[in-house]
Backbone as CSV, one residue per row, in Angstrom:
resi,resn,N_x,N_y,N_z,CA_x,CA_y,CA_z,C_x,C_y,C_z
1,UNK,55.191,-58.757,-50.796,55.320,-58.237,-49.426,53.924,-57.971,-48.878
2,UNK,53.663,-58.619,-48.078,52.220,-58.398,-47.240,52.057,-57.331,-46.360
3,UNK,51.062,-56.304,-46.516,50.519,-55.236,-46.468,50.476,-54.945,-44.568
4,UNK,50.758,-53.587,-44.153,50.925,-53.593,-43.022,48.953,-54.154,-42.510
5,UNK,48.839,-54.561,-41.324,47.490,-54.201,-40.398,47.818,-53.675,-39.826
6,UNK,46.828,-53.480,-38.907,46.603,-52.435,-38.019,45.793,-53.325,-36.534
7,UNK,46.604,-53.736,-35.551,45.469,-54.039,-34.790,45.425,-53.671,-33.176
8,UNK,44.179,-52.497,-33.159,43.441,-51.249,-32.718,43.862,-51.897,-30.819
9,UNK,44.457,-51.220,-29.832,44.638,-52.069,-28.637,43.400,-51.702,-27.937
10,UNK,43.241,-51.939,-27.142,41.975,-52.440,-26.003,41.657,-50.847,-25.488
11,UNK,42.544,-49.994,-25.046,42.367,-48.710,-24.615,41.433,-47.754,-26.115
12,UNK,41.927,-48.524,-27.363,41.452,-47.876,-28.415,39.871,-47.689,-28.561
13,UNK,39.644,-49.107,-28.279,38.580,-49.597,-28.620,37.489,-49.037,-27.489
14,UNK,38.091,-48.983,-26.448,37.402,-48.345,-25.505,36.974,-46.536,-25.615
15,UNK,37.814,-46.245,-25.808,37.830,-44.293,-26.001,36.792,-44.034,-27.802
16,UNK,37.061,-45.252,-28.275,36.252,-45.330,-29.675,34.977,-45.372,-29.096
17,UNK,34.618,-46.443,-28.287,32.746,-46.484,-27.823,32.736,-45.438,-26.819
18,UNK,33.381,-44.885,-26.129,32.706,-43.496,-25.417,32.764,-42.460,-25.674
19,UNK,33.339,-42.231,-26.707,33.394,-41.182,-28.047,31.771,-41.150,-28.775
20,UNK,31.482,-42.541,-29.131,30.230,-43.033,-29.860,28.967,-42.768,-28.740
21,UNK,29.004,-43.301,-27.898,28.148,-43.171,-26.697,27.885,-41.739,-25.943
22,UNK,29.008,-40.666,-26.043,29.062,-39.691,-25.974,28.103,-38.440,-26.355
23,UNK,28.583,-38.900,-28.369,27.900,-38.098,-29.107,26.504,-39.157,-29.332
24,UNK,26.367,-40.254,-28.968,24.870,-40.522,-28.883,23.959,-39.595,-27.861
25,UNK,24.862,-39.536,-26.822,23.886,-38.817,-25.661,23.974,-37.244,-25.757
26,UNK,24.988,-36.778,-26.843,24.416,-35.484,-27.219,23.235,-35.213,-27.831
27,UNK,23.539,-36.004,-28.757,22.106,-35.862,-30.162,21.046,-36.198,-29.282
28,UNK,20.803,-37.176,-28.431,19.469,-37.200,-27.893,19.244,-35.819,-26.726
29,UNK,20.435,-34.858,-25.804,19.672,-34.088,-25.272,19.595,-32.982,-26.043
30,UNK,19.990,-33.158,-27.360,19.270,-32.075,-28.548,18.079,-32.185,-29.153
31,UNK,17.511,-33.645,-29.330,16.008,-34.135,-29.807,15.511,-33.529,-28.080
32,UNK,15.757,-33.720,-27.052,14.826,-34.184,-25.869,15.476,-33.002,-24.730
33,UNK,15.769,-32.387,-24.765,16.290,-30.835,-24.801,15.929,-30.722,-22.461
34,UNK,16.569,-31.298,-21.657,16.160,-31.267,-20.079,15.908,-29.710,-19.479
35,UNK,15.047,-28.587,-19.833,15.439,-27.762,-19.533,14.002,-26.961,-18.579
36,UNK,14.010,-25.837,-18.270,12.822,-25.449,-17.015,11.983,-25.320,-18.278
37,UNK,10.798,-25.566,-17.721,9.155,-24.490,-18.274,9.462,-23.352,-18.902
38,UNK,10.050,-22.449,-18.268,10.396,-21.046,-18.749,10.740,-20.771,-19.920
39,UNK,12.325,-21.721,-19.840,13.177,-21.762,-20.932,12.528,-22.464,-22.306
40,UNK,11.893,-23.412,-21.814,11.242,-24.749,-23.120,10.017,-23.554,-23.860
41,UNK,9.328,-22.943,-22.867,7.867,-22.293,-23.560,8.877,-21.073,-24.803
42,UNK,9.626,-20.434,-23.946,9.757,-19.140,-24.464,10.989,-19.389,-25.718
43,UNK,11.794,-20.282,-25.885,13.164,-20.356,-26.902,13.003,-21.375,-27.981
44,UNK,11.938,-22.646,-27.401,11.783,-23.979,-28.197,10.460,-23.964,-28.112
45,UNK,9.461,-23.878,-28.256,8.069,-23.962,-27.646,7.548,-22.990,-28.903
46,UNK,7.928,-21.709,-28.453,7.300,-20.287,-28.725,5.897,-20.195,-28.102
47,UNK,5.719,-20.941,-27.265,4.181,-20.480,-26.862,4.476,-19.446,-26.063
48,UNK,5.257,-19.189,-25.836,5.357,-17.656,-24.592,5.892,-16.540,-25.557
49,UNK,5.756,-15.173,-25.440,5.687,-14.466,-26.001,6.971,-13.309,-25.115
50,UNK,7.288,-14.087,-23.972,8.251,-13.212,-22.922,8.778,-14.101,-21.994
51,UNK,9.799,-13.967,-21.700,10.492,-14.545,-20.513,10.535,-14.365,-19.470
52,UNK,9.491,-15.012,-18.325,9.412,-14.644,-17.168,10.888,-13.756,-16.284
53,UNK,10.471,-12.898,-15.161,11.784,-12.320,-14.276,11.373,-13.185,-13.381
54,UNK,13.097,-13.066,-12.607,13.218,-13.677,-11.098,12.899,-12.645,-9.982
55,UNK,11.353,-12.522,-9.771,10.864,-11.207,-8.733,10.864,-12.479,-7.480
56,UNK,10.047,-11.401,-6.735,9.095,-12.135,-5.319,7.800,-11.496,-5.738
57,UNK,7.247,-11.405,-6.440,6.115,-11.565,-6.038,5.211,-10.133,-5.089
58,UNK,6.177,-9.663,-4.201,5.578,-9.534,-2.719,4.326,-7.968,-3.337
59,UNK,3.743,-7.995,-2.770,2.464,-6.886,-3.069,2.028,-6.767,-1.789
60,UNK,1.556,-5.512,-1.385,0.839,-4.947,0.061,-0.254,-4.718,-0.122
61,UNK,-1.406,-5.399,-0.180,-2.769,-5.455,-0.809,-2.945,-4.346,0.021
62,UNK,-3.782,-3.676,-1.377,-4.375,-1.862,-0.596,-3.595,-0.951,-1.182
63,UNK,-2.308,-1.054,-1.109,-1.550,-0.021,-1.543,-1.377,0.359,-3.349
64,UNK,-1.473,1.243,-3.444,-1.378,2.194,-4.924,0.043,1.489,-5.519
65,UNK,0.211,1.224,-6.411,1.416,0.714,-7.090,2.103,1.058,-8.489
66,UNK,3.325,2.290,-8.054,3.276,3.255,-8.878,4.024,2.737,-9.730
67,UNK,4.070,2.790,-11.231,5.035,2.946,-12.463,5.753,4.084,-12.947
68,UNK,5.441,4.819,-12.282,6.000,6.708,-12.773,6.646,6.922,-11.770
69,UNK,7.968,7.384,-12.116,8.899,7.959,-11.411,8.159,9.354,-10.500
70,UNK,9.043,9.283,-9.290,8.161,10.284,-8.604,7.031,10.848,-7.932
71,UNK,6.079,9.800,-8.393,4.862,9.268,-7.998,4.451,8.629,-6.867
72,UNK,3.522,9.116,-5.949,3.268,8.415,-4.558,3.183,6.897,-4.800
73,UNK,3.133,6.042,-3.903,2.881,4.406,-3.699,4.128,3.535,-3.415
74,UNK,3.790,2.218,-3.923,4.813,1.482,-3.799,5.525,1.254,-4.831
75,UNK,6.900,1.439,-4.679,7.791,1.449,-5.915,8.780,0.529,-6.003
76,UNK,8.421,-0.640,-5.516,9.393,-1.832,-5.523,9.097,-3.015,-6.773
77,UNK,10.236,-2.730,-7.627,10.135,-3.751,-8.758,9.388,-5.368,-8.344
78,UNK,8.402,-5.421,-7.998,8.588,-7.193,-7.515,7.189,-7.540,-8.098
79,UNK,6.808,-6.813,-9.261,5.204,-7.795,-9.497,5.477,-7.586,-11.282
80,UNK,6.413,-7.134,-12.048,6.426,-7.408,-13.801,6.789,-8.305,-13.267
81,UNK,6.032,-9.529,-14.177,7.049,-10.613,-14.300,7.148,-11.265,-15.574
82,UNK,6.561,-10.720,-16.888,6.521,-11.252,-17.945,5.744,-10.158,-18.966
83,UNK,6.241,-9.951,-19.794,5.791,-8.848,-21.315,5.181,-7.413,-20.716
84,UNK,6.210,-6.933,-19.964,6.518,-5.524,-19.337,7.515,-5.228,-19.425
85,UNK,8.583,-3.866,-20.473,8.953,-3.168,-20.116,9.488,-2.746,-18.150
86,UNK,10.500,-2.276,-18.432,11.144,-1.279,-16.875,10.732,-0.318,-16.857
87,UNK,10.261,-0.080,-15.966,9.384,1.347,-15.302,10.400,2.351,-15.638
88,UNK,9.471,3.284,-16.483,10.221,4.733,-16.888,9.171,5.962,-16.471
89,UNK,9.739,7.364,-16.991,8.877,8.252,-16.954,7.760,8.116,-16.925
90,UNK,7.704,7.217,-17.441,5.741,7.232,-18.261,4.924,5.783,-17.612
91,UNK,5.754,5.032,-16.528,4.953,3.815,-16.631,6.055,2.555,-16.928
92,UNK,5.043,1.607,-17.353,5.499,0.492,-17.771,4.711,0.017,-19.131
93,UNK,5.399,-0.287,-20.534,5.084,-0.505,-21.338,4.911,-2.183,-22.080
94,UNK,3.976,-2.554,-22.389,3.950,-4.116,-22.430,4.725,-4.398,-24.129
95,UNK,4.956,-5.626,-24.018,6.079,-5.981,-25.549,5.358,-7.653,-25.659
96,UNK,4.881,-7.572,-27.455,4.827,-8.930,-27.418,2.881,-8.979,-27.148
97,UNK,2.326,-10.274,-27.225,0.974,-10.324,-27.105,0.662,-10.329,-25.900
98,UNK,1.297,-9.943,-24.979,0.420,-9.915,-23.433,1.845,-9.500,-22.607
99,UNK,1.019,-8.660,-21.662,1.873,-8.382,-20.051,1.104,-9.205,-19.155
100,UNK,2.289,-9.271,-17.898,1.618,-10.363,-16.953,2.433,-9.591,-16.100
101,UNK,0.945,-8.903,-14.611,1.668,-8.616,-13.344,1.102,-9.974,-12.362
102,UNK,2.359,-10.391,-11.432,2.234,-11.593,-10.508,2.215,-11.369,-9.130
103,UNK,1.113,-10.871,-8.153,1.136,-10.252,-7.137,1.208,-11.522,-5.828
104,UNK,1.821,-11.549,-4.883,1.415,-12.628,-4.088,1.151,-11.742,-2.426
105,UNK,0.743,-11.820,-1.952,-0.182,-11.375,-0.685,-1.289,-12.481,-0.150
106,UNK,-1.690,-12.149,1.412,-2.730,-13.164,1.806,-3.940,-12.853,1.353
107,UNK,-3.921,-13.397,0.805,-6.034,-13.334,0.021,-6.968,-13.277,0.777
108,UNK,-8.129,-12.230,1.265,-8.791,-12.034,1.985,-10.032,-13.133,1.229
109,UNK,-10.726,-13.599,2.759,-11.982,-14.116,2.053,-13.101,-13.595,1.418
110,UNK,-13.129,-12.957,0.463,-14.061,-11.769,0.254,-13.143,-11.591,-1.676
111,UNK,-13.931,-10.887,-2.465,-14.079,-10.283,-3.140,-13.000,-9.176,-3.438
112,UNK,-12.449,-9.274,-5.074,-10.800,-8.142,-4.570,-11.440,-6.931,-5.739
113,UNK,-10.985,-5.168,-5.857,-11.558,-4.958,-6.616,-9.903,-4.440,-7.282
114,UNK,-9.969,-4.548,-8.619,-8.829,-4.213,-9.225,-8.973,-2.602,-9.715
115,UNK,-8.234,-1.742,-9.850,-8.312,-0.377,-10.330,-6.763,-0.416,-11.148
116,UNK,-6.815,0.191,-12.113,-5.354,0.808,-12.939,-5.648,2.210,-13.779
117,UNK,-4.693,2.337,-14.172,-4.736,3.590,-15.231,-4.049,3.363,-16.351
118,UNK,-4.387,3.204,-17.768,-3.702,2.795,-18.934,-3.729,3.596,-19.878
119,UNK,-3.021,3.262,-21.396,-2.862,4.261,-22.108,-2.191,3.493,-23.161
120,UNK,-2.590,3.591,-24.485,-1.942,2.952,-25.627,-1.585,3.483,-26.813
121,UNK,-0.383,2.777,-27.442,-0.066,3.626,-28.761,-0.962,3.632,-29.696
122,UNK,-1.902,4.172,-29.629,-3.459,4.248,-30.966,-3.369,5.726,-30.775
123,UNK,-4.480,6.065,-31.785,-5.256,7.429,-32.007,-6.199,7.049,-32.763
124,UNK,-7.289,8.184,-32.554,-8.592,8.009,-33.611,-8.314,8.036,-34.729
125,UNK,-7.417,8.358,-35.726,-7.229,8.138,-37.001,-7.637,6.457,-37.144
126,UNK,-6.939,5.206,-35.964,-6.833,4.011,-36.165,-8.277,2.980,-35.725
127,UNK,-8.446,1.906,-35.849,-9.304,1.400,-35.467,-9.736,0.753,-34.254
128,UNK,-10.504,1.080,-33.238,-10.833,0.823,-32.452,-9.703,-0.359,-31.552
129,UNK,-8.922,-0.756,-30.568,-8.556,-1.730,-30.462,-9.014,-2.799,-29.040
130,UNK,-9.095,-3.750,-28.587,-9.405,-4.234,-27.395,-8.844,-5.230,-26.777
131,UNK,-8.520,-4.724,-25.343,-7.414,-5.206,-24.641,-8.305,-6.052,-23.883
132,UNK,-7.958,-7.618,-23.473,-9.094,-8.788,-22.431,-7.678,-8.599,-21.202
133,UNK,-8.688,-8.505,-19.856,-7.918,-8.467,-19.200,-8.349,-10.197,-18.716
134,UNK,-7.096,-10.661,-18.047,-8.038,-12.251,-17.312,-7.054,-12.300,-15.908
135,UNK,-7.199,-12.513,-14.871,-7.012,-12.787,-13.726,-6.785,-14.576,-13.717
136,UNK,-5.680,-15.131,-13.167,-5.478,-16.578,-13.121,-6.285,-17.206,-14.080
137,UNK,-6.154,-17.198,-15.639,-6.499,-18.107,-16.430,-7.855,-17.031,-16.574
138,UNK,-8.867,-16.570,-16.135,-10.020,-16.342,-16.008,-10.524,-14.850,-16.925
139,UNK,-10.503,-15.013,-18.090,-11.046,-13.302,-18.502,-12.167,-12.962,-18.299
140,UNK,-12.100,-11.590,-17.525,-12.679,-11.265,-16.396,-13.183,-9.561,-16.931
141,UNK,-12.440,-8.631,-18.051,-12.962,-7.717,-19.221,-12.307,-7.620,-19.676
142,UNK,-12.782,-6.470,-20.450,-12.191,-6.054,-21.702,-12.373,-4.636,-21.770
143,UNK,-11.073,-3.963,-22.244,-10.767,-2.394,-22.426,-10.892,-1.764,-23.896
144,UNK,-11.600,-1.014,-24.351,-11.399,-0.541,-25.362,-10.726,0.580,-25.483
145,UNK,-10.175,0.558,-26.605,-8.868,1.843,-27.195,-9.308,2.717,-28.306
146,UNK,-9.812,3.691,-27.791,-10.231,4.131,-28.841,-9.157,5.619,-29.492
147,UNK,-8.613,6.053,-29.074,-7.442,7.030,-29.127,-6.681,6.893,-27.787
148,UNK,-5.519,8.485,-27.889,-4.485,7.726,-26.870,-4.625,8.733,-25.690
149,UNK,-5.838,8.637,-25.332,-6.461,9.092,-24.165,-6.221,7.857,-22.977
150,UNK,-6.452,8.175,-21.767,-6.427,7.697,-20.612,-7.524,6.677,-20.762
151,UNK,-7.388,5.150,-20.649,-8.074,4.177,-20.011,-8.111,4.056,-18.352
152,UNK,-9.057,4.359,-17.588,-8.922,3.954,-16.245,-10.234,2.751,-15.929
153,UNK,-9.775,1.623,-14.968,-10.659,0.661,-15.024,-11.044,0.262,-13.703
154,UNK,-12.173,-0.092,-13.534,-12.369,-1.003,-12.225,-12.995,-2.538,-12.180
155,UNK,-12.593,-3.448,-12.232,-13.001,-4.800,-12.382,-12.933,-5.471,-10.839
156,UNK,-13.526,-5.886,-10.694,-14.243,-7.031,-9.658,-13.774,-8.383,-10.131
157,UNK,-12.746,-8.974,-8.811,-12.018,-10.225,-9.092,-12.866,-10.602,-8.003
158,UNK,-13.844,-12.236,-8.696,-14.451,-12.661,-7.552,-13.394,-13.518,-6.756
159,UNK,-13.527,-13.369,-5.403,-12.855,-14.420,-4.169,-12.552,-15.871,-4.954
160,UNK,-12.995,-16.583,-5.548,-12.936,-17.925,-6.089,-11.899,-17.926,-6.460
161,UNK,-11.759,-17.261,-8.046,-10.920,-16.242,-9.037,-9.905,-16.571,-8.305
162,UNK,-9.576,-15.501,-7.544,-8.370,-14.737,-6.850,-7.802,-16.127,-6.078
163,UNK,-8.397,-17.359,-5.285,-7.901,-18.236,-4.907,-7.588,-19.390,-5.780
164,UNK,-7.629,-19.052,-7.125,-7.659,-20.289,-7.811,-6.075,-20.838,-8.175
165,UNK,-5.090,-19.940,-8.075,-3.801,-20.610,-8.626,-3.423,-21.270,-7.445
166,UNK,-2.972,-22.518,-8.416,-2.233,-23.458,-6.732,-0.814,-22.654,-6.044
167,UNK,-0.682,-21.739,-6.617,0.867,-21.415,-6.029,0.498,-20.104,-5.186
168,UNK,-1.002,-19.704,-4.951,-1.683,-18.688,-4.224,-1.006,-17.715,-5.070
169,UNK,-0.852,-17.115,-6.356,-0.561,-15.969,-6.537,-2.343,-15.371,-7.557
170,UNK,-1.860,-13.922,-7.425,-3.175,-13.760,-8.351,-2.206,-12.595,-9.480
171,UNK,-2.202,-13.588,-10.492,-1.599,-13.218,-11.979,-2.678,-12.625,-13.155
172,UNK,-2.660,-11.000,-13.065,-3.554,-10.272,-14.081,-2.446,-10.670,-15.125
173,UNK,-3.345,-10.406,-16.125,-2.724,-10.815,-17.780,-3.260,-9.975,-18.379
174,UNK,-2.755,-8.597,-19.057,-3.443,-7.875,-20.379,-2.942,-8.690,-21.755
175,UNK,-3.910,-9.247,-22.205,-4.006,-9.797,-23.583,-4.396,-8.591,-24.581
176,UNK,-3.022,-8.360,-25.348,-2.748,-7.137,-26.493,-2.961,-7.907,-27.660
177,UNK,-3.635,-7.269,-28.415,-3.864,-8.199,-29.754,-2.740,-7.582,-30.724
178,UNK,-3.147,-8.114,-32.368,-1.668,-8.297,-33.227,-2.485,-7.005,-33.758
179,UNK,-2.007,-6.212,-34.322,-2.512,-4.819,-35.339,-1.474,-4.785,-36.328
180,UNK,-0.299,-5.842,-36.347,0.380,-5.810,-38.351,1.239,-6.955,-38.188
181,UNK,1.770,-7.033,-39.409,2.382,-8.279,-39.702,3.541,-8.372,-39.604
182,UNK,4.503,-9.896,-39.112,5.352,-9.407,-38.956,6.589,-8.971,-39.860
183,UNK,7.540,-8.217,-38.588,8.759,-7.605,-39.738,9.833,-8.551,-40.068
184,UNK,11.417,-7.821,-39.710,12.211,-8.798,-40.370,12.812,-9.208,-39.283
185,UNK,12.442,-9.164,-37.992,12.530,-10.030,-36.647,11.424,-11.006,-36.382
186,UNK,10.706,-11.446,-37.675,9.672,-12.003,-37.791,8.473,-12.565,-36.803
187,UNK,8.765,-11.223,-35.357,7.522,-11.049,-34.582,6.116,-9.739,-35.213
188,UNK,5.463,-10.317,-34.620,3.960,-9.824,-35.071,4.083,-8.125,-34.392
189,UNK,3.448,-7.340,-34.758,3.468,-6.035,-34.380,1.847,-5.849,-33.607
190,UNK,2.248,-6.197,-32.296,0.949,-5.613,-31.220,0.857,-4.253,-31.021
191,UNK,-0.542,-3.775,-30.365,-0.497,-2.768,-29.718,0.375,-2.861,-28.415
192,UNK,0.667,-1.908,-28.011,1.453,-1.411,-26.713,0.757,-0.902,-25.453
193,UNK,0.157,-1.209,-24.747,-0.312,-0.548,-23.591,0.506,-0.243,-22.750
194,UNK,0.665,1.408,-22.013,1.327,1.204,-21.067,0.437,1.349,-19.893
195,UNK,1.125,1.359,-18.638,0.537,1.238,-17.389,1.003,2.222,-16.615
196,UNK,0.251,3.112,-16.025,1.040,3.765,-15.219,1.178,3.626,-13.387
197,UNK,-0.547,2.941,-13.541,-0.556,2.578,-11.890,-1.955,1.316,-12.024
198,UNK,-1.227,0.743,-10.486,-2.443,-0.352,-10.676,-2.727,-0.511,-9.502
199,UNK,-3.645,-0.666,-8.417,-4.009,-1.283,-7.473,-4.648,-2.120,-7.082
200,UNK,-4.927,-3.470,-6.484,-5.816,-3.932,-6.026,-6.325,-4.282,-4.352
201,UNK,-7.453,-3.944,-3.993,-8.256,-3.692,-2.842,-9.342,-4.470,-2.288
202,UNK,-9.506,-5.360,-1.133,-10.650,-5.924,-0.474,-11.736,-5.164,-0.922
203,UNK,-12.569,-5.409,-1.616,-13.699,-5.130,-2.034,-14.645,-4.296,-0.929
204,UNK,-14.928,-5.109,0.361,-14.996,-4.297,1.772,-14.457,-3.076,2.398
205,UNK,-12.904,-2.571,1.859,-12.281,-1.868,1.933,-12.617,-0.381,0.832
206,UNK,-13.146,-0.608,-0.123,-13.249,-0.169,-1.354,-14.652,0.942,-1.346
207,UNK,-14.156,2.358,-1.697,-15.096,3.174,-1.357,-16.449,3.254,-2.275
208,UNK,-17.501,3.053,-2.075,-19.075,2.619,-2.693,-18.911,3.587,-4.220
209,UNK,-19.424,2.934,-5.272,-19.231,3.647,-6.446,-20.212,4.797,-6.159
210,UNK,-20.550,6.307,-6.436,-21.639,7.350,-6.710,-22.487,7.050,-7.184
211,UNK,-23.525,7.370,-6.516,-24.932,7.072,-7.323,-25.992,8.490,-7.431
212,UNK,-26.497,8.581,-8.304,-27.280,9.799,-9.046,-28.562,9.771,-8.518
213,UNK,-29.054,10.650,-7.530,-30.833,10.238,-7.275,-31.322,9.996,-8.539
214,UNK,-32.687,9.794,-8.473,-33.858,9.584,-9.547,-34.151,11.272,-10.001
215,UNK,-34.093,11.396,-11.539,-34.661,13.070,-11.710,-33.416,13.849,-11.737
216,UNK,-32.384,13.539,-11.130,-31.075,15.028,-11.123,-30.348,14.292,-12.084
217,UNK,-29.179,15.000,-13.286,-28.609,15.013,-14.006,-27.162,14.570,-13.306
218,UNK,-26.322,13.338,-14.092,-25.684,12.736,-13.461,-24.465,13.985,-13.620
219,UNK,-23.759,14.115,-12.315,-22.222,14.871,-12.205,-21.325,14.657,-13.881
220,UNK,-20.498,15.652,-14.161,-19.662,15.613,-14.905,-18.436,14.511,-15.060
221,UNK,-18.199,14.109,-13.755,-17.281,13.657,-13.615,-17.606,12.181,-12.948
222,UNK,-18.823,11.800,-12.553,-19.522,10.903,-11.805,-18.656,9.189,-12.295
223,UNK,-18.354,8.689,-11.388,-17.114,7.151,-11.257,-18.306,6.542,-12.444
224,UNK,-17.635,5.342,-12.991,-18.256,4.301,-13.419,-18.776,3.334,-12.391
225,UNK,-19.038,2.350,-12.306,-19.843,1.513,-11.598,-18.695,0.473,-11.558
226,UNK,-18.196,-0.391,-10.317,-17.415,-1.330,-10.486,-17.560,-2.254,-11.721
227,UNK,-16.173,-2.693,-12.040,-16.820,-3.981,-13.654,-16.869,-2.703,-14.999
228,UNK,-16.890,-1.171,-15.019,-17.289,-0.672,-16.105,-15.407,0.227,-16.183
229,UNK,-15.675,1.110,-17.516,-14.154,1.543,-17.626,-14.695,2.812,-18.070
230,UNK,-13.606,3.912,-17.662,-14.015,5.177,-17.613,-12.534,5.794,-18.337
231,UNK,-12.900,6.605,-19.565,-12.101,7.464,-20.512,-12.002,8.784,-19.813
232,UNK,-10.478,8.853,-20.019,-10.268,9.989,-19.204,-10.408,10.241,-17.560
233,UNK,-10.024,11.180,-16.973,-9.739,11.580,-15.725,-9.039,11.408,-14.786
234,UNK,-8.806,11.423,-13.828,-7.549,11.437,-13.164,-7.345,9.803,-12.800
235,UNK,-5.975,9.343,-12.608,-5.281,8.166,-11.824,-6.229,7.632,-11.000
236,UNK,-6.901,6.567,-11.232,-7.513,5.731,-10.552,-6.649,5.441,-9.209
237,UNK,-5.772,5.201,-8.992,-5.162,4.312,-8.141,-4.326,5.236,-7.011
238,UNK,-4.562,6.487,-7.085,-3.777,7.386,-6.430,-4.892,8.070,-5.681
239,UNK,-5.836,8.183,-5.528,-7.468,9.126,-5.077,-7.648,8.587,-3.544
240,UNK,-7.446,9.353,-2.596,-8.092,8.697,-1.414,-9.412,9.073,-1.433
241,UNK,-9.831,9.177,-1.935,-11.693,9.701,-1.798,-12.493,8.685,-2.371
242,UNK,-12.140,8.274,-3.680,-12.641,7.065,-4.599,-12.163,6.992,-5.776
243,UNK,-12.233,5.506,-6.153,-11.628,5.125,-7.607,-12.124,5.543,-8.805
244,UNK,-11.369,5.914,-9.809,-12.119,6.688,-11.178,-11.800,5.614,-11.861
């Protein structure tokens, strides 16, 4: 008795190759993965260290820009946009090897001066640590940590600088370095800076740093010099008189 066949009809044969063709074109958008910048750097990539937010951007150049509840300025979520913490009591705290604020405003032709007030999880028991700040690609200083005293800063973003991203935004970046190894979420353990206020100001606009005659003993409290960083004293970014 001769053995049944089997022979497969035309609809078969068809739902068989787009079955095949199917899972061909899966496996390839799993090798070749169609997805944004965002998503590719930060999930498949790992070159990003945070996942950008969906802000605007919008910033009122001049104005004080508060992180502390309660606090004079502007208090509209729209400039974290990457390895920042949500504004709490204390600020905004960075996660990961770098925070990134993304300000967009019309760029004056002139010279911008940046002011903030910072603060990190160290103490003098630990070793010295140092934060590079860089403006659009550009590092521009550097903060030292030496306990968990008040960092306040003033840096000078030259006009060039400040016009250089094609999308006109001007994106500060605190670059936090690694201080341990990682755990069993097998990310690296950075320092933490938080932020409590930041402003940036037309340089023209910006009240002249103090200067010490020749012979008299400089004030107690006397500003740093734009470009330098000053330990301790009050909120840079809140002073109508001048920046500390």
């Amino acid at each position: 008795m001769a053995e049944p066949t089997y022979q497969p009809r035309l609809w078969h044969l068809i739902l068989t190759a787009f079955i095949a063709v199917f899972g061909a074109m899966v496996v390839w958008l799993v090798l070749n993965p169609r997805v944004e910048d965002d998503y590719r750097n930060y999930y498949i990539d790992r070159t990003w260290s945070c996942f950008p937010r969906l802000i605007s951007h919008f910033y009122p150049l001049g104005e004080p820009l508060s992180f502390v509840k309660d606090r004079p300025g502007y208090e509209r979520d729209s400039v974290r946009w990457c390895g920042f913490m949500p504004a709490k009591a204390d600020g905004i705290k960075s996660f990961g090897e770098y925070g990134i604020l993304k300000f967009k405003f019309d760029i004056p032709d002139e010279d911008l001066l940046l002011t903030f007030s910072s603060w990190a999880n160290t103490n003098a028991s630990k070793p010295e640590r140092n934060v590079t700040i860089a403006v659009n690609g550009h590092r521009l200083g550097q903060i030292t940590f030496k306990d968990a005293k008040r960092v306040n800063g003033n840096l000078i973003i030259p006009e060039a600088i400040a016009k250089s991203a094609e999308d006109g935004m001007v994106e500060i970046r605190w670059e936090v370095p690694v201080v341990g190894t990682p755990g069993t979420n097998t990310e690296p353990v950075t320092l933490q800076v938080r932020l409590e206020a930041v402003r940036i100001v037309p340089l023209s606009k910006a009240p002249p740093p103090p200067t010490t005659p020749v012979g008299e003993p400089a004030p107690k409290r006397a500003n740093p010099r734009w470009g330098e960083i000053e330990k301790g004293g009050a909120d840079p970014a809140f002073s109508s008189v001048s920046f500390e």
